[in-house]
N, C-alpha and C positions, 0 to 999 in steps of 0.2 A: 337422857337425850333431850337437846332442846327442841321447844316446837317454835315454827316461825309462823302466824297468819297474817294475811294480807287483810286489816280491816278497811270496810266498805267507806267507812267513814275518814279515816287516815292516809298519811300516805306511808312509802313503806320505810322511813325512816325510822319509824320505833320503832319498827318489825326486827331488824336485820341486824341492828344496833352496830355492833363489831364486827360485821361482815367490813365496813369501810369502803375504799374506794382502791379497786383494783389498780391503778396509778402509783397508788399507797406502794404496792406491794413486790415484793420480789417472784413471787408465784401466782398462776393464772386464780383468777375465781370463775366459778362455775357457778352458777343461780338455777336452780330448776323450779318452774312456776306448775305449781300439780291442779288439776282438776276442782277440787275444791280441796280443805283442809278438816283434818278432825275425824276422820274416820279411818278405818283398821289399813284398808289397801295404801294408802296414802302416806299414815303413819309408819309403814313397812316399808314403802320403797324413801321416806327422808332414814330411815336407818341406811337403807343400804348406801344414800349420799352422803350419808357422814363416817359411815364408813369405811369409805373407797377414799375418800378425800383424806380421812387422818393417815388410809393406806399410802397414798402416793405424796402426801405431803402436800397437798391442794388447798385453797379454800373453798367449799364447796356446802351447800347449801338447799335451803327450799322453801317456799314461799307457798303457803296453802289458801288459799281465796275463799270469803267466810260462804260461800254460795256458789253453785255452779253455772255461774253469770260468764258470758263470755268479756262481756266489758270490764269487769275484774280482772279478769287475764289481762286485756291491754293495757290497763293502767298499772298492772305489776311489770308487765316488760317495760313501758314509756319509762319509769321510774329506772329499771334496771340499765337501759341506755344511758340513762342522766348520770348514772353512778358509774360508768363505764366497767362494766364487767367484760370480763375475754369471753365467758361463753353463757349464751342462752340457752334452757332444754323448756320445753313447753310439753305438757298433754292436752292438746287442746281439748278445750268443749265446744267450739264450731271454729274451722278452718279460716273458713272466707271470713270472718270479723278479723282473725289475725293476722292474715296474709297484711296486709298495709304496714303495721307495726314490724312485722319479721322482718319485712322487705328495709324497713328505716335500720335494723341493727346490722343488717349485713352491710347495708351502706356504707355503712359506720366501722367496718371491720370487725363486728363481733360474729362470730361461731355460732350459730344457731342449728341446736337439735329440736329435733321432737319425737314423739314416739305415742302409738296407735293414731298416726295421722299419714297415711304412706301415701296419701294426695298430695300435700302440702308443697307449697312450689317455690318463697322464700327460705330455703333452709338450705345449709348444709350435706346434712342426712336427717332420715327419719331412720328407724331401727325397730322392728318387731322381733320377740321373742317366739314367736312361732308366727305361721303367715294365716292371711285372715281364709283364706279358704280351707286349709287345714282344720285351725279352730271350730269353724262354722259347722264343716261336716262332720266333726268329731260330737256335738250336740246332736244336729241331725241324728244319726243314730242311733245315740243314744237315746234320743227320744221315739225314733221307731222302734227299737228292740224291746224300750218299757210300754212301749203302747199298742205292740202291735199295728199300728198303722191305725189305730181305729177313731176316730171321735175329731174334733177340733182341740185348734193347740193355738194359745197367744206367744209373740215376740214383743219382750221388752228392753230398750234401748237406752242408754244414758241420757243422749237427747237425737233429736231425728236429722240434727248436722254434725254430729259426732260423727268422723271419720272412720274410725278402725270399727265402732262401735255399729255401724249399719251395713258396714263392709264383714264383719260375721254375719250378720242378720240375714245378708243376700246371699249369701254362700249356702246356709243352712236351708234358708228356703227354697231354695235352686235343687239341693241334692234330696229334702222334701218331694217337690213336684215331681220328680225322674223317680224315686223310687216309694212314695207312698201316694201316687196322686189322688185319695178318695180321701186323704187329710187334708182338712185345706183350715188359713187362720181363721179363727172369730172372727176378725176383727182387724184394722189395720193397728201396724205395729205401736205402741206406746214409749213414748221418751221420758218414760218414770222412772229408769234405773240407777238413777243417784239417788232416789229418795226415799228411804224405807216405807214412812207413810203415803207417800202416792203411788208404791206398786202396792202397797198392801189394801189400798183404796180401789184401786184399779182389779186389782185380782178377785176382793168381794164383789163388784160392781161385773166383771164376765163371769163368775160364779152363778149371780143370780140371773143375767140373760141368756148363757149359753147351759144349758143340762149337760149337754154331751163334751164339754171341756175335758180336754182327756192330757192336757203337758202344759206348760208355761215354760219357756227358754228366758234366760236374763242376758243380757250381754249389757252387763253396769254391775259393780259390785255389792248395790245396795237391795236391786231389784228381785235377786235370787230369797233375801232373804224377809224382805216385806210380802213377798207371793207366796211363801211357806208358810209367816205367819199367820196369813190369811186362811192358807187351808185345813192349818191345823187348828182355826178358830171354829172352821167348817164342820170338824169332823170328816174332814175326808183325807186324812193324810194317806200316802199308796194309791187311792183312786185319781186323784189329779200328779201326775208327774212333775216335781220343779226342781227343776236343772238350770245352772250357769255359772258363772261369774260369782265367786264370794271369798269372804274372807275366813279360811280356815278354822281359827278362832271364834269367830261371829260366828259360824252358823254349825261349828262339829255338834253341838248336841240336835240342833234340828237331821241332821245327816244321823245321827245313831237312832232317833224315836221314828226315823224312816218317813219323813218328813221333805227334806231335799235328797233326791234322788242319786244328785250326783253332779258332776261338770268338769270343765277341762279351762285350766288356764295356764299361766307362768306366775312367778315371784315375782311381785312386785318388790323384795327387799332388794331381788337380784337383777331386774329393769333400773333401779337406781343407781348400783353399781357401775351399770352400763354407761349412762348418762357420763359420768365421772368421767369413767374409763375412755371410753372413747373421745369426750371432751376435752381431757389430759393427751391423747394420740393426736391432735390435730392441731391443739395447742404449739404441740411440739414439733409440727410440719407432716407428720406421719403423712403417708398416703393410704387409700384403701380400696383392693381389687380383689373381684368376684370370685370368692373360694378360700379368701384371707383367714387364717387364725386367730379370731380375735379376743384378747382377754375377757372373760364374764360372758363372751356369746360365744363364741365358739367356733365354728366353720361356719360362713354365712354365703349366703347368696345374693350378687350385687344385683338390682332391676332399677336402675334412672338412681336416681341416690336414695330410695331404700333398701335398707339393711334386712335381710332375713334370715334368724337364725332357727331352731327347731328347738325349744327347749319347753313342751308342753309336759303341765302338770294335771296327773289325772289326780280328781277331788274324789273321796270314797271313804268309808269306814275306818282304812287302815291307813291313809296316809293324812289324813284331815289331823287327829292328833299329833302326830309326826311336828308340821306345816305350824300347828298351834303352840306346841312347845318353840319351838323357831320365833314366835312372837307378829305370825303371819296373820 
């Protein structure tokens, strides 16, 4: 499988090489610009675009940003304007930097998705794989039934304008307050969840100020598993609870030495899929209304133009290898 990155330095001409220019072409192309590039969730959902795209006979693609710079995002879409592609999908890493840019492709007649951004206001559709309150309170509990309700609990975030990503964050804290309210956080939430080394920095650093640290929530793929790290550097794996957001693969042996607790998310192989699929439906004129059958999501539910479908993966002992032979 090829990998595409957006260097910081370059433009994305070398990147894409034979992608070409959608003008070229007798079939739509589809560009998805992911969050940053090079890591397992990311690498999972450009399988599932290259795999929906050889499905339906698409040119279809992904563009990974060597950092989770919002301004790397822009300059991968400006570039994907320039090259006239039929459809943009974006994950942002902050909304309101891209809003301008989205707002130029649709101008332009191109198709813009996104997805974990169900604010976004330039687009098409945005499309979640499960809804952010679902998610949120699916954590929440799971971190009161491990903790009992008892001690302080950090929230870590991709970044703190990440859309979808503080939209769990608020969900879980919400259903927190209502039913454990003598837990309350360390600390305000941290936007270290892309970065193995800054939650695993972060996690040591509430370690040593808070004693009574009793859960860590990630909601970023990278943050579940540098907050593990951390506490299994501690000695205290079982006594700090860390739940969220990871990559099956990255983190099953932390999940078997009882290390990561647990968490709930979706496929990112099969959010890529989406992207395609739905890209290719609108491409084609498709329309879409609330309760629609939709390939790769399933039954969804319309709210302003996001897509909601329910398709939540509980992470655990017995499905984490499952998830990792899948290349998840």
């Amino acid at each position: 499988m090829k990998r595409n990155f957006y260097l910081a330095a370059t433009v994305i001409a070398g990147v894409i090489g034979s992608a070409g220019m959608a003008q070229a072409q007798d079939k739509p192309t589809i560009a998805v610009v992911a969050k940053v590039g090079g890591i397992p969730w990311f690498n999972a959902m450009e399988q599932g675009i290259e795999e929906m795209g050889d499905e339906l006979g698409v040119d279809a693609y992904m563009i990974g940003p060597t950092s989770a710079d919002p301004a790397l995002q822009v300059r991968a879409v400006e570039d994907l304007i320039a090259r006239g592609v039929d459809v943009i999908g974006v994950v942002p890493n902050d909304r309101e930097v891209l809003e301008p840019v989205l707002k130029k492709a649709r101008d332009q007649g191109i198709i813009v998705l996104t997805h974990e951004s169900p604010d976004s206001e330039n687009i098409d559709y945005d499309f979640e794989m499960i809804s952010a309150q679902q998610l949120g309170e699916e954590h929440a509990q799971l971190l009161a039934d491990t903790t009992g309700c008892e001690g302080s609990y950090a929230v870590y975030v991709g970044g703190l304008n990440v859309p979808a990503h503080n939209a769990w964050a608020d969900a879980a804290v919400h259903w927190l307050d209502q039913h454990c309210p003598d837990m309350k956080q360390a600390a305000d939430r941290f936007g270290v969840a892309e970065s193995v080394d800054d939650s695993r920095n972060t996690t040591l650093d509430l370690i040593r100020a808070h004693p009574d640290l009793a859960g860590i929530m990630s909601f970023g793929s990278q943050g579940t598993i540098g907050a593990a790290r951390a506490v299994k550097e501690r000695g205290l794996a079982g006594d700090i609870k860390v739940m969220g957001l990871f990559s099956p693969g990255q983190g099953r042996r932390l999940v078997h030495e009882g290390v990561i607790t647990g968490g709930f998310q979706w496929s990112p192989l099969e959010a890529g899929k989406a992207f395609v699929a739905l890209g290719d439906r609108l491409y084609e004129g498709g329309e879409i209304a609330d309760g629609d059958d939709l390939p790769v999501l399933g039954k969804v539910r319309l709210d302003g133009h996001t897509l909601f479908a329910s398709k939540p993966l509980e992470l655990n002992e017995q499905t984490v290898d499952q998830l990792a032979e899948l290349g998840l």
